[in-house]
N, CA, C and O atoms as CSV, one atom per row, in Angstrom:
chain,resi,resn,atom,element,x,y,z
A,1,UNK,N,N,-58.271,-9.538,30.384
A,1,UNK,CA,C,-57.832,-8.235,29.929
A,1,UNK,C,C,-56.410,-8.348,29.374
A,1,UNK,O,O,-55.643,-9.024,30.060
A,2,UNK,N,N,-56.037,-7.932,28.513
A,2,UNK,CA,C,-54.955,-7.904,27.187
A,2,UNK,C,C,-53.946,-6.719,28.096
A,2,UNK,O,O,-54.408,-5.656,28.511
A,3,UNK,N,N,-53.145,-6.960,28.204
A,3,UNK,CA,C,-51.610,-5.712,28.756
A,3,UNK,C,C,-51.590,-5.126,27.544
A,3,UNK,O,O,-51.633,-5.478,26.366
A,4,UNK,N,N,-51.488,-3.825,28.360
A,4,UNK,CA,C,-51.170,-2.081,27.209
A,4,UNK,C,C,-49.901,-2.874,26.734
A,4,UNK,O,O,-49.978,-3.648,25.781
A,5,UNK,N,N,-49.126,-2.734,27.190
A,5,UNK,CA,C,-47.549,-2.728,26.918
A,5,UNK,C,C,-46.800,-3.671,27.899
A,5,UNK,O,O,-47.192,-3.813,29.058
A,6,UNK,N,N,-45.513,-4.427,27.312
A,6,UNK,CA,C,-44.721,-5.159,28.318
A,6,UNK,C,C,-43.438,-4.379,28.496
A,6,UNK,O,O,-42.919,-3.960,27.461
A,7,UNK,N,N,-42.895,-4.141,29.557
A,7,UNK,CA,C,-41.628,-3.559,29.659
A,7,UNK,C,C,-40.948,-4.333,29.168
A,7,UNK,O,O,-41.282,-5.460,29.532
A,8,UNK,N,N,-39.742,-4.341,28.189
A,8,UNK,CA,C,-38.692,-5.445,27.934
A,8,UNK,C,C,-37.345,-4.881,28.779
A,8,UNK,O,O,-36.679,-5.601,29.523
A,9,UNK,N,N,-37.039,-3.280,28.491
A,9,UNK,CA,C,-35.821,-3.562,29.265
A,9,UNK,C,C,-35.335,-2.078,28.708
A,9,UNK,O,O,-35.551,-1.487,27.650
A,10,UNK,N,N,-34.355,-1.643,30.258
A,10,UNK,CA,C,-34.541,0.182,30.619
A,10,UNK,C,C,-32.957,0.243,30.653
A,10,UNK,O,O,-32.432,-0.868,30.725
A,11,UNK,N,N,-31.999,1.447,30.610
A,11,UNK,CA,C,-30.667,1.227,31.042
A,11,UNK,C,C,-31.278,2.723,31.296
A,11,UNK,O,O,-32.240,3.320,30.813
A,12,UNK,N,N,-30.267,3.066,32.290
A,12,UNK,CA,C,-30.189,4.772,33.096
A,12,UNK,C,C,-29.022,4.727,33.181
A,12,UNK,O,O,-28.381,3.676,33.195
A,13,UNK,N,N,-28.647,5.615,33.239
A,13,UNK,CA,C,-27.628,6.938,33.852
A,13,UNK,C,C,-27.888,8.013,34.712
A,13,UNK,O,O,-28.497,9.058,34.483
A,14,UNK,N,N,-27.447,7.690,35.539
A,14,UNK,CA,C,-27.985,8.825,36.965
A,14,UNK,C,C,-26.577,9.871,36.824
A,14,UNK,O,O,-25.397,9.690,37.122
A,15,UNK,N,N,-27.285,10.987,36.247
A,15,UNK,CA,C,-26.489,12.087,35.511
A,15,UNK,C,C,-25.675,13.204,37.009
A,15,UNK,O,O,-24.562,13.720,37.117
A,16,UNK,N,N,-27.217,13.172,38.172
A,16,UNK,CA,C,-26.844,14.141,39.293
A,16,UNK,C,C,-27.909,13.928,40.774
A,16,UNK,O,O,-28.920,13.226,40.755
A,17,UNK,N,N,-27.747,14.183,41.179
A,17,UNK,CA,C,-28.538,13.181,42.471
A,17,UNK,C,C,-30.284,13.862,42.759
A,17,UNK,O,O,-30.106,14.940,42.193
A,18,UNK,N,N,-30.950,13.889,42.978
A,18,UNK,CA,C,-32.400,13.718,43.282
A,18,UNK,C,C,-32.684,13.503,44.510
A,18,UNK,O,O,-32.987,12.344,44.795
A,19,UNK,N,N,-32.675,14.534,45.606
A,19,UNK,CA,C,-33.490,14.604,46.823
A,19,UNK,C,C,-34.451,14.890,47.470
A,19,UNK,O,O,-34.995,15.991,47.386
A,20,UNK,N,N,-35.000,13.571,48.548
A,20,UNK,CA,C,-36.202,13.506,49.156
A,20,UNK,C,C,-36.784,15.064,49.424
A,20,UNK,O,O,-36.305,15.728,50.344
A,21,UNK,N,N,-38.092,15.728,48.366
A,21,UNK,CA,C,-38.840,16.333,48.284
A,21,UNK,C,C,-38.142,17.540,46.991
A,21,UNK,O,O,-38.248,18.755,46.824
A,22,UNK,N,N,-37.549,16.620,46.399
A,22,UNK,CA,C,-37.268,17.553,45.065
A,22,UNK,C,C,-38.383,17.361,43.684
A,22,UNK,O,O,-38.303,16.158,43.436
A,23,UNK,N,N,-39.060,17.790,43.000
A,23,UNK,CA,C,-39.926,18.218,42.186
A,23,UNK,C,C,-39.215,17.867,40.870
A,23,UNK,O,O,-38.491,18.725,40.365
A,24,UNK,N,N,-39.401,16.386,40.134
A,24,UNK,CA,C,-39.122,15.492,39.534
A,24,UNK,C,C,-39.681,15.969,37.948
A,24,UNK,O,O,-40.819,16.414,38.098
A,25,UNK,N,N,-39.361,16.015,36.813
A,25,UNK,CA,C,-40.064,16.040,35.628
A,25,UNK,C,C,-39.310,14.965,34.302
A,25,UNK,O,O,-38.230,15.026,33.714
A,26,UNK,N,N,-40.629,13.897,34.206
A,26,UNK,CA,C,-40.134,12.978,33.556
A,26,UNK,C,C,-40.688,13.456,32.386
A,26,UNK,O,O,-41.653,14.221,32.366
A,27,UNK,N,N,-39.814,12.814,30.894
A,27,UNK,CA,C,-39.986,12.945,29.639
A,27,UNK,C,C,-39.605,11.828,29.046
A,27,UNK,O,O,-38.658,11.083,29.300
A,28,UNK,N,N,-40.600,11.763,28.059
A,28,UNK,CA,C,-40.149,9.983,27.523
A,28,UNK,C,C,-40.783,10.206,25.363
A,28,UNK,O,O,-41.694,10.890,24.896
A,29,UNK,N,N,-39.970,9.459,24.800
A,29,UNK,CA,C,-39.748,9.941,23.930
A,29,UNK,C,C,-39.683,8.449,22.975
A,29,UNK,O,O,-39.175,7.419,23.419
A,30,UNK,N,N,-40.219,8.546,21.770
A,30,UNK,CA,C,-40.611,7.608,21.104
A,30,UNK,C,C,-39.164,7.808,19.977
A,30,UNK,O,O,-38.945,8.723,19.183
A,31,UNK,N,N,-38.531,6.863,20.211
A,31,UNK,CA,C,-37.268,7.053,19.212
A,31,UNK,C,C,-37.694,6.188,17.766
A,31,UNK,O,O,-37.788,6.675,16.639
A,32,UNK,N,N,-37.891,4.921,18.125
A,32,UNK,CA,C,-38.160,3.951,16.768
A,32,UNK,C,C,-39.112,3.228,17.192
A,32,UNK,O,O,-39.274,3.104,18.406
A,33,UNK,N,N,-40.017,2.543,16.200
A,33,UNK,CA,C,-40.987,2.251,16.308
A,33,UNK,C,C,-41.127,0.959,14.967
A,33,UNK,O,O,-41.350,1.531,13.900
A,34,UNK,N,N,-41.068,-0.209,14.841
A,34,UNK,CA,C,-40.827,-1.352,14.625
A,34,UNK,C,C,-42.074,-2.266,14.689
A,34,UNK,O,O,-42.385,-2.836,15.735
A,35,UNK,N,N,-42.960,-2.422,13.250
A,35,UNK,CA,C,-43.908,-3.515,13.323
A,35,UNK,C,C,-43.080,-5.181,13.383
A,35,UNK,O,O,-42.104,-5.566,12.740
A,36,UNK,N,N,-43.999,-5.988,14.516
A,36,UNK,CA,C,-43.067,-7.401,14.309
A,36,UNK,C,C,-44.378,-8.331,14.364
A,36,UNK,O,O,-44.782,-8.848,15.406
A,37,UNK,N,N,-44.925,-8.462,13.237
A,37,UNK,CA,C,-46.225,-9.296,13.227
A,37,UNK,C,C,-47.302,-8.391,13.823
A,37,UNK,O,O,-47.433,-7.217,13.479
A,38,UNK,N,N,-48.128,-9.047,14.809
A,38,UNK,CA,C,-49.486,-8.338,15.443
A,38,UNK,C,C,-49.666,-7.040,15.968
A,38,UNK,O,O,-50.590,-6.231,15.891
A,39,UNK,N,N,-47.722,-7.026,16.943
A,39,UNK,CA,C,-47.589,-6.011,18.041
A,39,UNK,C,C,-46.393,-5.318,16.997
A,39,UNK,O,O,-46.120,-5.373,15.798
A,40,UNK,N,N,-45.848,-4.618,18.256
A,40,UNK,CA,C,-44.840,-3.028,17.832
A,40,UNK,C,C,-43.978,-3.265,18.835
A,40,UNK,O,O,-44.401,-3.605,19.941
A,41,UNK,N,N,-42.201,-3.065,18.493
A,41,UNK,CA,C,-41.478,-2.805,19.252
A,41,UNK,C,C,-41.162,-1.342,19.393
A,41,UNK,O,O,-41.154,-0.573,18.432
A,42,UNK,N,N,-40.954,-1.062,20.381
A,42,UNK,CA,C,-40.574,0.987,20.650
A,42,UNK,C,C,-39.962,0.788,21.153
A,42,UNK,O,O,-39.778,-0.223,21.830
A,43,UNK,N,N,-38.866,2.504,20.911
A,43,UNK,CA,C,-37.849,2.340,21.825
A,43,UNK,C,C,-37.887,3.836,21.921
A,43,UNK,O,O,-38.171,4.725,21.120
A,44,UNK,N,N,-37.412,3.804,23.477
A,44,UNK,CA,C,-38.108,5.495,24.037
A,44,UNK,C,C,-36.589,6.090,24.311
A,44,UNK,O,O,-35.705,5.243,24.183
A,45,UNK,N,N,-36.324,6.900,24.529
A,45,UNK,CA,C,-35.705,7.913,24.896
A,45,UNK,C,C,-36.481,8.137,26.821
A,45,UNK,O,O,-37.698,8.066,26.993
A,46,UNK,N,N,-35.906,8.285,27.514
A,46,UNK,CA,C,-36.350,8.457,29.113
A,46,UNK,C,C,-35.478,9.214,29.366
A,46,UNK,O,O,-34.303,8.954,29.105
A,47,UNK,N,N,-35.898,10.407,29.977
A,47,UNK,CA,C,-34.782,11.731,30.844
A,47,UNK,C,C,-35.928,12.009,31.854
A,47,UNK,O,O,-37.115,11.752,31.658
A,48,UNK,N,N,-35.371,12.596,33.005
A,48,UNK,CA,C,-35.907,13.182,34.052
A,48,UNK,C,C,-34.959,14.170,34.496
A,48,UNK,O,O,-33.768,13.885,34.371
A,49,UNK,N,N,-35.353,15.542,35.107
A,49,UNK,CA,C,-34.759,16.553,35.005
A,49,UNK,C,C,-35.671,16.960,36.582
A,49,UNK,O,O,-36.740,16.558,37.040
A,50,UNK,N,N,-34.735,17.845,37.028
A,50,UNK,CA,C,-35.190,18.684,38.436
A,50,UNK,C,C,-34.633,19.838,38.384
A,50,UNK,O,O,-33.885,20.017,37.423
A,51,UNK,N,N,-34.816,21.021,39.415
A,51,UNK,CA,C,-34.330,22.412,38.980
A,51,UNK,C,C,-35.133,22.875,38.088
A,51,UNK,O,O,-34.547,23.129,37.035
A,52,UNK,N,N,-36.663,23.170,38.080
A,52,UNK,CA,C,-37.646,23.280,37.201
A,52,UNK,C,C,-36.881,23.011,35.561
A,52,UNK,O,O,-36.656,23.981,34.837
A,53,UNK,N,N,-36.577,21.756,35.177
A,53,UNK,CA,C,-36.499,21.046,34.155
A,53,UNK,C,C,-35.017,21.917,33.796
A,53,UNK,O,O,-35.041,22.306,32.628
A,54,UNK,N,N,-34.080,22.203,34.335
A,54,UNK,CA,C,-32.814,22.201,34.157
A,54,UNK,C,C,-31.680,22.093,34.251
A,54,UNK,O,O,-30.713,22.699,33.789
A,55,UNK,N,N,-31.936,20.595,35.412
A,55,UNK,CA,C,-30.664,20.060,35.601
A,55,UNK,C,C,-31.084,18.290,35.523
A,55,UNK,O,O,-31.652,17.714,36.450
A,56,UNK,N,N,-30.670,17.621,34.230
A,56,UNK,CA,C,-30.528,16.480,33.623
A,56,UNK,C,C,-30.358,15.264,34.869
A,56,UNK,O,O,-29.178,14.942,35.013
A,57,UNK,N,N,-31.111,14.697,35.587
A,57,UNK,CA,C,-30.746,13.546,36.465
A,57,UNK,C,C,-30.615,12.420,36.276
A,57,UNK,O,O,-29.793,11.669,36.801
A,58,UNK,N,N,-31.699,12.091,35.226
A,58,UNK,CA,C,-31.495,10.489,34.708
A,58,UNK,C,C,-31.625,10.572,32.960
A,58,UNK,O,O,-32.452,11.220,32.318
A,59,UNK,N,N,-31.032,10.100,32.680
A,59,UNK,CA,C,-30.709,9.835,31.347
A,59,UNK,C,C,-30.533,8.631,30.581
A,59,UNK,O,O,-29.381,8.215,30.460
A,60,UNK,N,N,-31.556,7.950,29.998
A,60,UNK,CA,C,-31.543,6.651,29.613
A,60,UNK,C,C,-32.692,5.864,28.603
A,60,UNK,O,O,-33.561,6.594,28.125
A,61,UNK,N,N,-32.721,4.627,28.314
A,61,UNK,CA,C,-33.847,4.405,27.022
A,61,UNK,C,C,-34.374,2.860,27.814
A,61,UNK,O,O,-33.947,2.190,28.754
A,62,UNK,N,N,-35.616,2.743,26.780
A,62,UNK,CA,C,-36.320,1.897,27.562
A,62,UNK,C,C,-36.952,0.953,26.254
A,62,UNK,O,O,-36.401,1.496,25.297
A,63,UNK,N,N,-37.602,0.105,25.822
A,63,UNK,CA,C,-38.165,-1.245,24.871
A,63,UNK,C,C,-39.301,-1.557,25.653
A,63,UNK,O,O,-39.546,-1.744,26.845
A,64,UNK,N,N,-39.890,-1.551,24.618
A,64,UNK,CA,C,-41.540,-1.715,25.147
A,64,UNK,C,C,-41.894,-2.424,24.026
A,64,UNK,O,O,-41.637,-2.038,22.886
A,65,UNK,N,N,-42.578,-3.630,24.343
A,65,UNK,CA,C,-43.676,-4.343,22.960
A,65,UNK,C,C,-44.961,-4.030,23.898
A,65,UNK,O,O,-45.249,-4.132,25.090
A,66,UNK,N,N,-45.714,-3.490,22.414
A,66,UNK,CA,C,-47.299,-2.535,22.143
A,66,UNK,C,C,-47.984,-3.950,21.191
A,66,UNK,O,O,-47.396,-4.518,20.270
A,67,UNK,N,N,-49.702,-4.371,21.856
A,67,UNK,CA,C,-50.243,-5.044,21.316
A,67,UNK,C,C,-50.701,-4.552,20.637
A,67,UNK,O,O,-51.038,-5.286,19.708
A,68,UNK,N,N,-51.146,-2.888,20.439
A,68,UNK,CA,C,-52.122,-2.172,19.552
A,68,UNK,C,C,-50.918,-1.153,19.344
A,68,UNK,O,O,-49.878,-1.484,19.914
A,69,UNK,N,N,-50.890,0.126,18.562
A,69,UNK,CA,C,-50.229,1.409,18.007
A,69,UNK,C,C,-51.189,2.402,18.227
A,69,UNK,O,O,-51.899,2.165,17.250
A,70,UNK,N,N,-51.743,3.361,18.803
A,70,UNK,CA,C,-52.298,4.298,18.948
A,70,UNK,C,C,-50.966,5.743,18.902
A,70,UNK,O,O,-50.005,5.775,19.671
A,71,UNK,N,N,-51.282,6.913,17.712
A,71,UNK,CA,C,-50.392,7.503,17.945
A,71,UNK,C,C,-51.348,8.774,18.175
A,71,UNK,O,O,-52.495,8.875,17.739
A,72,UNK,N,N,-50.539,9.888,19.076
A,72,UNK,CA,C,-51.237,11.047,19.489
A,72,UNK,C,C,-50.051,11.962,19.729
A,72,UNK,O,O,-49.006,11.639,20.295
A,73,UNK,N,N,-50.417,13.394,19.116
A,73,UNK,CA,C,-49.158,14.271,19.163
A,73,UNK,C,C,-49.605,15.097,20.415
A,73,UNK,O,O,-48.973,16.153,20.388
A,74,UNK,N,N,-50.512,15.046,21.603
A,74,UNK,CA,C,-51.295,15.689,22.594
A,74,UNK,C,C,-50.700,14.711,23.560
A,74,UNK,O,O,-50.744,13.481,23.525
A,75,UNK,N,N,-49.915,15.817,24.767
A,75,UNK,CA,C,-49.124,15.506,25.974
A,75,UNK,C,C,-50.269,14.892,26.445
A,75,UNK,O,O,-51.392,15.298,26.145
A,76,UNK,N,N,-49.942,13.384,27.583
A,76,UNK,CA,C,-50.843,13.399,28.448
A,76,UNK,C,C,-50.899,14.433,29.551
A,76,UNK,O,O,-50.108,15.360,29.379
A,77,UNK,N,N,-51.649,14.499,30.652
A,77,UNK,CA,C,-51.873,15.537,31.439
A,77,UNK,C,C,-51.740,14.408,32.823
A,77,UNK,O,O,-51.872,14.824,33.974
C-alpha cells in the first residue's frame, strides 16, 4: 500500500494555552501547491482555535509531499 502523504515538516506557535477538556477546532489550509515530477509539494497553513473558534492557540504551517492531487472544495466531516 502506497502512503497518502509524507509529513516533511510543521513549525507552531502556541499563541495561548489549551486545557485538559477544552473543545479544540483545527483548520488547515492549502497555501501553495508545487508539481515536482510524479508527486506534489503543499504547504498548509495550520491554526487551531478554542473559545468556540475565537481565541487563536496554535498558529503555524506544515509541508507535505502528495503521491496523487485530488482537489475538493467540500469540508471533510
Amino acid at each position: 500500500m502506497q502512503p497518502v502523504a509524507v509529513y516533511a515538516s510543521q513549525s507552531l506557535k502556541f499563541a495561548a494555552p489549551v486545557y485538559v477538556g477544552d473543545e479544540v477546532v483545527a483548520q488547515v489550509q492549502a497555501l501553495q501547491i508545487k508539481a515536482a515530477g510524479a508527486r506534489h509539494i503543499v504547504k498548509f497553513a495550520t491554526k487551531c482555535f478554542t473559545d468556540g473558534e475565537e481565541t487563536l492557540a496554535i498558529d503555524g504551517e506544515a509541508m507535505a509531499f502528495l503521491p496523487t492531487l485530488q482537489l475538493s472544495a467540500e469540508p471533510i466531516e
